[in-house]
Backbone as JSON Lines, residues from 0, in Angstrom:
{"i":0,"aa":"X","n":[9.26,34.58,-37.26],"ca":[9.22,34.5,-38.7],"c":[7.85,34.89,-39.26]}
{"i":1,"aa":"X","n":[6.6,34.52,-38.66],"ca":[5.22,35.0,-39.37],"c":[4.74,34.74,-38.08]}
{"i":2,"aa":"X","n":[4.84,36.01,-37.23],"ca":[3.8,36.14,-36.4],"c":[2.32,36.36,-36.89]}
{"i":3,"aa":"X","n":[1.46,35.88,-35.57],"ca":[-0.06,35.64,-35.58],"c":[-0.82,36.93,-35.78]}
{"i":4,"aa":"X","n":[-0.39,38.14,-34.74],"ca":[-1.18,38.91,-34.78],"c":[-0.78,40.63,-35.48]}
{"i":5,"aa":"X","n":[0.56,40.46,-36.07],"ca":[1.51,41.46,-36.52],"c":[0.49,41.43,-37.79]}
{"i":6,"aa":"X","n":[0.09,43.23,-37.91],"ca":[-1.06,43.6,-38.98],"c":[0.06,44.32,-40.48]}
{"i":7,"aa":"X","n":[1.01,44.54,-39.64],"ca":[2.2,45.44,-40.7],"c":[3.42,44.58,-40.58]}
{"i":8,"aa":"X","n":[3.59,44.62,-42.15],"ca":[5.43,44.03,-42.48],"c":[6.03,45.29,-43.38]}
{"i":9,"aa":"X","n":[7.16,45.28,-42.85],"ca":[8.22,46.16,-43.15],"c":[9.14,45.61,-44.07]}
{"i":10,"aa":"X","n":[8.76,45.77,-45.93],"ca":[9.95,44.64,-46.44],"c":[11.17,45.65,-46.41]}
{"i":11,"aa":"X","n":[12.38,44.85,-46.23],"ca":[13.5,45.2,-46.28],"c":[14.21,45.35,-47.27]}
{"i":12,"aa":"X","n":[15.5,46.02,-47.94],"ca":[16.41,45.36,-48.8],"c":[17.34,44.58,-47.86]}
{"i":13,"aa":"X","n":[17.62,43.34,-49.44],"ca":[18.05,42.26,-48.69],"c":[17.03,40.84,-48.18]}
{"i":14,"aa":"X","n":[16.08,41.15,-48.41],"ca":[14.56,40.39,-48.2],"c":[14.69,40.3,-46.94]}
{"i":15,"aa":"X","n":[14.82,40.78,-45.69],"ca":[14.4,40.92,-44.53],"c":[13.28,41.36,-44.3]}
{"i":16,"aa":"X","n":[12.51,41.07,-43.26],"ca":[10.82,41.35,-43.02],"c":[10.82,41.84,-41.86]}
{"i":17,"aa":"X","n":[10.3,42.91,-41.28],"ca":[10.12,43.35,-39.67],"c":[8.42,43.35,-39.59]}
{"i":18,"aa":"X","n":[8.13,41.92,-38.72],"ca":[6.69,41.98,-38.42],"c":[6.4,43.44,-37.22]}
{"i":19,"aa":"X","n":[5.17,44.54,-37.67],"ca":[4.96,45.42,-36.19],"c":[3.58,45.36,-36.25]}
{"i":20,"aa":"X","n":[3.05,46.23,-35.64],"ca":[1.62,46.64,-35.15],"c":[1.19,47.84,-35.69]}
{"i":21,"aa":"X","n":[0.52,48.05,-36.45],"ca":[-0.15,49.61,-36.42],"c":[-0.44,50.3,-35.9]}
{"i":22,"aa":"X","n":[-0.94,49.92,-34.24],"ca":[-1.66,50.63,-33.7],"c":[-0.74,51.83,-32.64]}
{"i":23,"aa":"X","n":[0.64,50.49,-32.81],"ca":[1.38,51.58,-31.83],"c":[2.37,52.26,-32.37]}
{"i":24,"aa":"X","n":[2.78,52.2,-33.61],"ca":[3.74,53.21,-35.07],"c":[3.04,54.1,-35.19]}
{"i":25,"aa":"X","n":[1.11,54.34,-35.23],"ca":[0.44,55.39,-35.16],"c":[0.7,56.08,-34.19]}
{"i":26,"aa":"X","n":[0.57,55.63,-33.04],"ca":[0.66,56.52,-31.81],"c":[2.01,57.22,-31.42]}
{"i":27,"aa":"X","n":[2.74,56.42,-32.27],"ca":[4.64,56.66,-31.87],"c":[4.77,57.98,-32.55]}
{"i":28,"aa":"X","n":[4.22,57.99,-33.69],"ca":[5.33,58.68,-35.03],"c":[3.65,59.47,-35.79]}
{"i":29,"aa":"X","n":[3.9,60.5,-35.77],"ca":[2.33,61.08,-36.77],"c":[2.73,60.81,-38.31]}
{"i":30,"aa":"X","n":[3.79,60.6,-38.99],"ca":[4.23,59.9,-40.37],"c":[3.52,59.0,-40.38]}
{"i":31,"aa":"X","n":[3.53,57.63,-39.69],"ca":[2.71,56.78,-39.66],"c":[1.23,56.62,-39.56]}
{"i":32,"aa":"X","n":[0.82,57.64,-38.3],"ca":[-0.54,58.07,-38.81],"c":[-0.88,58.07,-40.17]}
{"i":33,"aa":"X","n":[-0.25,58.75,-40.66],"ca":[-0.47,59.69,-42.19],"c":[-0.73,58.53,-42.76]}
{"i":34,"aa":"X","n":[0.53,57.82,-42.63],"ca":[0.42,56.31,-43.59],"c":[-0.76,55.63,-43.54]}
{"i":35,"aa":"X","n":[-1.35,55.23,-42.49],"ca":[-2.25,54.43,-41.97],"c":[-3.48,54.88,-42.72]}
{"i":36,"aa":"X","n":[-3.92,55.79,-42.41],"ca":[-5.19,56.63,-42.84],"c":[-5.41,57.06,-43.9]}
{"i":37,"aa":"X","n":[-4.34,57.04,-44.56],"ca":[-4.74,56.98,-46.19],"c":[-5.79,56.49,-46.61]}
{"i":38,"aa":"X","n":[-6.23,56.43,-47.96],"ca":[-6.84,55.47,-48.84],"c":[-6.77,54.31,-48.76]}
{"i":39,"aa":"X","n":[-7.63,53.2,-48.26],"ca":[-7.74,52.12,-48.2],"c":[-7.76,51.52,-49.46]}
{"i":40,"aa":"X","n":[-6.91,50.26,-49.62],"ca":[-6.77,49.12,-50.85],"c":[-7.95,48.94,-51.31]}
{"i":41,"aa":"X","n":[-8.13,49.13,-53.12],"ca":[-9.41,49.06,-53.32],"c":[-10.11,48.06,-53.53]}
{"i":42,"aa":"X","n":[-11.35,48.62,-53.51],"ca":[-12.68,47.48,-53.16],"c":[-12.33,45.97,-53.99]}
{"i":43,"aa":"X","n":[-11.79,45.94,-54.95],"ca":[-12.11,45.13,-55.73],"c":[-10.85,44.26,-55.05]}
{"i":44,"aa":"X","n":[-9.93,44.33,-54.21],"ca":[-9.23,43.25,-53.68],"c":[-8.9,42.11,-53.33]}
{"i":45,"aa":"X","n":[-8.56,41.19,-53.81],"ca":[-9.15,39.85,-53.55],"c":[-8.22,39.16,-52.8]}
{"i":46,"aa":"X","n":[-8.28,37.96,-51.98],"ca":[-6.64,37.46,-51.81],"c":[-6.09,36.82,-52.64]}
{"i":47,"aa":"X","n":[-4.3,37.21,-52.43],"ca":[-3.88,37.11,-53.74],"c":[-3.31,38.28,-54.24]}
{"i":48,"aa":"X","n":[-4.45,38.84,-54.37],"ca":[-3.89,40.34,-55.14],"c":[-3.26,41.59,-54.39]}
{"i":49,"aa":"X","n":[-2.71,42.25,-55.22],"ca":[-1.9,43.19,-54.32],"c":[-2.49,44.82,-54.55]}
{"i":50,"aa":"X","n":[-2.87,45.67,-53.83],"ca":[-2.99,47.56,-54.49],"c":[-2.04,47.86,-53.81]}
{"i":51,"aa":"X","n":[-1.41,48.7,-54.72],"ca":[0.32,49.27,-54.37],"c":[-0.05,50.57,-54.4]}
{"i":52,"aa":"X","n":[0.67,51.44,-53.51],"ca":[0.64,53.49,-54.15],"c":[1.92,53.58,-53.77]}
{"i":53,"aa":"X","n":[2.5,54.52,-54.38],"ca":[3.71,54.87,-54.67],"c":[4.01,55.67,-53.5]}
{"i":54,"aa":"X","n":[4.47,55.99,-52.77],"ca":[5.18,56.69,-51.39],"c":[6.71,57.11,-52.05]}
{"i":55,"aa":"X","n":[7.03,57.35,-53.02],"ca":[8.6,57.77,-53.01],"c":[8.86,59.56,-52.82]}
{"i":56,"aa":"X","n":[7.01,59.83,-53.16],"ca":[7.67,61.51,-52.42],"c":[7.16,61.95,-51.06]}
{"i":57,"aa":"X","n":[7.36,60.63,-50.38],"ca":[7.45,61.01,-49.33],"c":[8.74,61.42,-48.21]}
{"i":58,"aa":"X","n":[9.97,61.09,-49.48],"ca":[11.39,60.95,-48.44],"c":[11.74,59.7,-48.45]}
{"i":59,"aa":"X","n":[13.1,59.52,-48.02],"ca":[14.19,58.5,-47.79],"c":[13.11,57.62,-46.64]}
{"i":60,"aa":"X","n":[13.32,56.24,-46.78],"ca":[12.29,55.64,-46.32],"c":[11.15,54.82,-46.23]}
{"i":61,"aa":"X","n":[10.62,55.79,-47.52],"ca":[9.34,55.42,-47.74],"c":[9.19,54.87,-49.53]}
{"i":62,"aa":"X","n":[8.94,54.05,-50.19],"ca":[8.94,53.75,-51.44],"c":[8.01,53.24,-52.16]}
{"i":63,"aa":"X","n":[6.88,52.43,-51.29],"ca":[5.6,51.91,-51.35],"c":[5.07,51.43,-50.52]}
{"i":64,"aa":"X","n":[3.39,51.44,-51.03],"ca":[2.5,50.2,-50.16],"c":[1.65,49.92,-50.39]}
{"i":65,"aa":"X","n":[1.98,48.26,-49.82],"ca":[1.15,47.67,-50.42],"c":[-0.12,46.93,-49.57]}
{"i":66,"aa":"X","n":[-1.17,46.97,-49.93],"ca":[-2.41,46.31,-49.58],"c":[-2.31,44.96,-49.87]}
{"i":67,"aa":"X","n":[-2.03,43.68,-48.91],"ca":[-2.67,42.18,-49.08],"c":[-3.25,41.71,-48.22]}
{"i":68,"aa":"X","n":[-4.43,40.92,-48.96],"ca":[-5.15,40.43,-47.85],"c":[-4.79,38.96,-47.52]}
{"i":69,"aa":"X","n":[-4.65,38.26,-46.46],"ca":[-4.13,36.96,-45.96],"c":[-4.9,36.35,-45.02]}
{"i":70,"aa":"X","n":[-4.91,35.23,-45.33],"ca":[-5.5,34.31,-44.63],"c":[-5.85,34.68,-42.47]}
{"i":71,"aa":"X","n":[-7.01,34.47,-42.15],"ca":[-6.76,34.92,-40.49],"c":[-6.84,33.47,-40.01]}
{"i":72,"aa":"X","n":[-5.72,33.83,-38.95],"ca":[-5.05,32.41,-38.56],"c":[-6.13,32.18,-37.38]}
C-alpha cells in the first residue's frame, strides 16, 4: 500500500496506485528516460504543494506530472 523506498506512483483511473522505481523504468523504456530528465519541480516547492506539467501530447498514456515532496521515512 505505501511502500518505503518506491520514488514513483503511477495514479490510476479508478484511484488505483502502482508504487515503482525510477531507476529501473529509465533503464527499461527510453520514454521514461525522457520523463525522468525533464525539468525538475520548481524551486519554490514546498511539502504539500504540488508542480504539475501537462504530458497529454505525449500519447495515450501519458496525461501529467506531478512533483510532491513527502515526508522520508
Amino acid at each position: 500500500q505505501a511502500p518505503l523506498c518506491a520514488d514513483v506512483v503511477f495514479q490510476l483511473q479508478g484511484g488505483h496506485r502502482v508504487f515503482a522505481h525510477r531507476v529501473y523504468l529509465a533503464t527499461a523504456c527510453s520514454r521514461f528516460y525522457d520523463l525522468f530528465t525533464l525539468e525538475g519541480p520548481p524551486e519554490s516547492l514546498s511539502e504539500g504543494d504540488a508542480g504539475t506539467r501537462d504530458l497529454s501530447s505525449w500519447g495515450r498514456g501519458f496525461l501529467s506530472l506531478r512533483w510532491e515532496l513527502v515526508a522520508d521515512p
